[in-house]
N, C-alpha and C positions, 0 to 999 in steps of 0.2 A: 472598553475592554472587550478584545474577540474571547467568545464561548471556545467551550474544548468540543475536538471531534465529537460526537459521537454514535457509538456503537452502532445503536439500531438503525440513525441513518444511512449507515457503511453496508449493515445487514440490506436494509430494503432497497439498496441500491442494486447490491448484490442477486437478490432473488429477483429484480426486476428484470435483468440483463439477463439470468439464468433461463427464464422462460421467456425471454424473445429470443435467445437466442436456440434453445430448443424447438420450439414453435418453427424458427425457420430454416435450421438444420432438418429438421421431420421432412420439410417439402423440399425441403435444395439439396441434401446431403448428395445426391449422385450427379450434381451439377457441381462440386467443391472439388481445387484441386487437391494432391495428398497433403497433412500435415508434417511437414519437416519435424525431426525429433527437438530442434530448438529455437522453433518460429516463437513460441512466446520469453524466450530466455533474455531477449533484451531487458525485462524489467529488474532483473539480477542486479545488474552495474551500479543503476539506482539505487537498490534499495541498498545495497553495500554501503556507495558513498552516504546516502543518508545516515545512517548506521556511525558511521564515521564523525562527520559531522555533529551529528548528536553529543558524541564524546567528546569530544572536542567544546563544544558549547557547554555539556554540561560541567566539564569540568572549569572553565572558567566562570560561570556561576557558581558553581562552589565555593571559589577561590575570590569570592567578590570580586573580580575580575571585570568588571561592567563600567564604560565609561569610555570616552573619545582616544584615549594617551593612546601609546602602541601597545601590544600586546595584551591590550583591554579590546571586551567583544562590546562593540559598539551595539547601542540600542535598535538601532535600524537593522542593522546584519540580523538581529535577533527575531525582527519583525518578517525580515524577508523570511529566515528558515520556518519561522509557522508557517506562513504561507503556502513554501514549497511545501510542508507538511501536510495541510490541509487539501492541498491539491495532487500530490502525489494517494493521500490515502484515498481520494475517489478514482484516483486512475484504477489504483490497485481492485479495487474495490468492484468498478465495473470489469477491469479486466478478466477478476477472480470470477465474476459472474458469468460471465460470458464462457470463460471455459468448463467452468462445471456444467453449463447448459449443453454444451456438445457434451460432455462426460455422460453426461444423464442420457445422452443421446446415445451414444457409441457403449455403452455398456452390456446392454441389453443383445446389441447388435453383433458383438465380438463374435458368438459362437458358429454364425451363420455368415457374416461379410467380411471376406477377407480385409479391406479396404477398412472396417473399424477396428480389426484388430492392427489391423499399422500405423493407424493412428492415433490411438490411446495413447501412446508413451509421449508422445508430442503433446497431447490435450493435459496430460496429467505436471510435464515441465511447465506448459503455460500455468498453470493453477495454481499450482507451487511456487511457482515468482509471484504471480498477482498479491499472494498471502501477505509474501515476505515484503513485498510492497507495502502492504499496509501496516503488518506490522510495525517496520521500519521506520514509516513518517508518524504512526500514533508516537513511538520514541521518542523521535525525533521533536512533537511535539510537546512531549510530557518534560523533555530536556530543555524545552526554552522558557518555563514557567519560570516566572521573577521567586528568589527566595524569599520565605516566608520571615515578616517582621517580625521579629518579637513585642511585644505587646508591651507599652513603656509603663514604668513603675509608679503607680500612684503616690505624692510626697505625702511624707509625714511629718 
């Protein structure tokens, strides 16, 4: 049986990324070219469809729904969306890192470089996908969890 995400792994990936990626922003920032207002906006589409799918899974879970026939979500489909879950929320995860580490960088910077204040709004799109990133696939995998048995009746 796979374990569920969790948290504080996503966290300590997060801050890992955040301070290498700080650390080397500090020394390359005037070597970097500008950031596009939606260089990191690709994780968006993701985490939508996630999101989607999620619903979709969950509600045939619900619906006992579970099993080979058509319109039944096959056991495997269910194993692959963890998966994508499980790896989708490290994408997110480092990627959310990664931009808060510029943020941490370019904040400070705003009042005095022009060049961080033009790129903040880009750093802050990226961060905000990366979120919704993980958010998305924790859903995503909180919705493939098998429904809970009920517990059989002891005869009398």
């Amino acid at each position: 049986m796979m374990s569920t995400t969790r948290i504080r792994d996503l966290l300590g990936l997060a801050a890992f990324a955040a301070i290498a990626t700080w650390l080397l922003v500090r020394a390359f920032y005037g070597s970097l070219p500008p950031i596009p207002l939606f260089a990191g906006a690709s994780l968006y589409p993701v985490a939508a469809i996630e999101v989607g799918v999620a619903f979709m899974i969950r509600s045939r879970v619900r619906g006992h729904q579970l099993g080979q026939g058509p319109r039944q979500l096959h056991p495997i489909t269910a194993a692959r969306a963890v998966a994508l879950a499980k790896a989708s929320a490290l994408v997110g995860a480092a990627s959310s890192g990664v931009w808060l580490g510029l943020l941490l960088y370019l904040l400070p910077q705003r009042s005095t470089v022009q060049a961080a204040s033009d790129d903040t709004a880009g750093t802050v799109v990226g961060l905000v996908a990366g979120v919704a990133l993980v958010a998305a696939a924790l859903w995503l995998e909180h919705c493939c969890k098998a429904p809970e048995e009920p517990p059989d009746e002891p005869a009398l």
